[in-house]
C-alpha positions in Angstrom: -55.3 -80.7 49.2 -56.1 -83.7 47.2 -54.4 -84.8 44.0 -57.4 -83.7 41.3 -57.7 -80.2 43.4 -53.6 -79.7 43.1 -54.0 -80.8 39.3 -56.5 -78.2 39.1 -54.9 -75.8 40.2 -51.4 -76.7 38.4 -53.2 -76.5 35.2 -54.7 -72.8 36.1 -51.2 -71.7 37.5 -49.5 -72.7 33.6 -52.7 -71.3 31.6 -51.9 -68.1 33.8 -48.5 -68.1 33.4 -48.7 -68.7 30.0 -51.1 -66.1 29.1 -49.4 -63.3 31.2 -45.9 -64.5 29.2 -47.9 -64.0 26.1 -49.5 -60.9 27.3 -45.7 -59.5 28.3 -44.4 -60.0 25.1 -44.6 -59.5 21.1 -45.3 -63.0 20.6 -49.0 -64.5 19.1 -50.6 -67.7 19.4 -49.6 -68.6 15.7 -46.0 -67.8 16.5 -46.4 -70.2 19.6 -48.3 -72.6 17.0 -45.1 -72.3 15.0 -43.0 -73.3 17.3 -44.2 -76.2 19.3 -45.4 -77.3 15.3 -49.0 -77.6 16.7 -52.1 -76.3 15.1 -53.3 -73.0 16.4 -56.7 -74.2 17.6 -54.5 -76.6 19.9 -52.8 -73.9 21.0 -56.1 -72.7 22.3 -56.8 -75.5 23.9 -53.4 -75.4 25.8 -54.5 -71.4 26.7 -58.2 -72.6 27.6 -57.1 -75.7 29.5 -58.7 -78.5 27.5 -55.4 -79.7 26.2 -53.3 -81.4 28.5 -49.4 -79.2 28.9 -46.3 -81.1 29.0 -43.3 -79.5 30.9 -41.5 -79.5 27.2 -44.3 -77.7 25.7 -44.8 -75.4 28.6 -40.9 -74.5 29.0 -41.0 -74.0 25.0 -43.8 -71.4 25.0 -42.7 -69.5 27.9 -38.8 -69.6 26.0 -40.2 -68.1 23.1 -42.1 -65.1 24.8 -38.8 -64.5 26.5 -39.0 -66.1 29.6 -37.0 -68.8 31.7 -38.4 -71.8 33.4 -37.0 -72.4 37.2 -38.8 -74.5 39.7 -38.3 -75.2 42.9 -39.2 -77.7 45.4 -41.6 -76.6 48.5 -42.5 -79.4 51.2 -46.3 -79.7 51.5 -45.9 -79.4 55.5 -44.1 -75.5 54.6 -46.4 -74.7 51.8 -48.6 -72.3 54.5 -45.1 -71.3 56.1 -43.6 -70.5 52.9 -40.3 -72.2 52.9 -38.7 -73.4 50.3 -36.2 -75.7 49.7 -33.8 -76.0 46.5 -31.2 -78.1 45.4 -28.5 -77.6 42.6 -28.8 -74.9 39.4 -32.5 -73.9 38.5 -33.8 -76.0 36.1 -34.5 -74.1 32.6 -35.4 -74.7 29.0 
């Protein structure tokens, strides 16, 4: 996969994530807007993908509808295979 396909899809993957945490929870845009002290039409853009999504913002969002952020590192070669490998305490906001 090439870098601007994986960015593609990283950016569908967090509006995803980020709309199914919303959708999951009590929480509105304009509480979200609130929080991350961003105008609510840039919230939109966040949600529609035309504003770019920094790990603080994303983290932040998914914090507020309840949620905790973990990642974990998969090797390209095992990304078919499905392996994963981690290393130390799961990273969270």
């Amino acid at each position: 996969m090439n870098s601007d396909a994986a960015g593609e899809l990283t950016v569908a993957m967090d509006q995803s994530t980020i709309q199914n945490a919303l959708d999951s929870s009590d929480i509105s845009a304009a509480e979200i807007s609130r929080v991350l002290d961003m105008t609510q039409s840039g919230v939109s853009r966040i949600l529609n993908g035309s504003r770019r999504l920094t790990v603080r913002m994303f983290g932040e969002i998914l914090s507020t509808c309840g949620f905790e952020v973990r990642f974990s590192l998969v090797k390209k070669d095992a990304l078919n295979a499905g392996s994963e490998m981690t290393g130390g305490p799961p990273l969270s906001h």
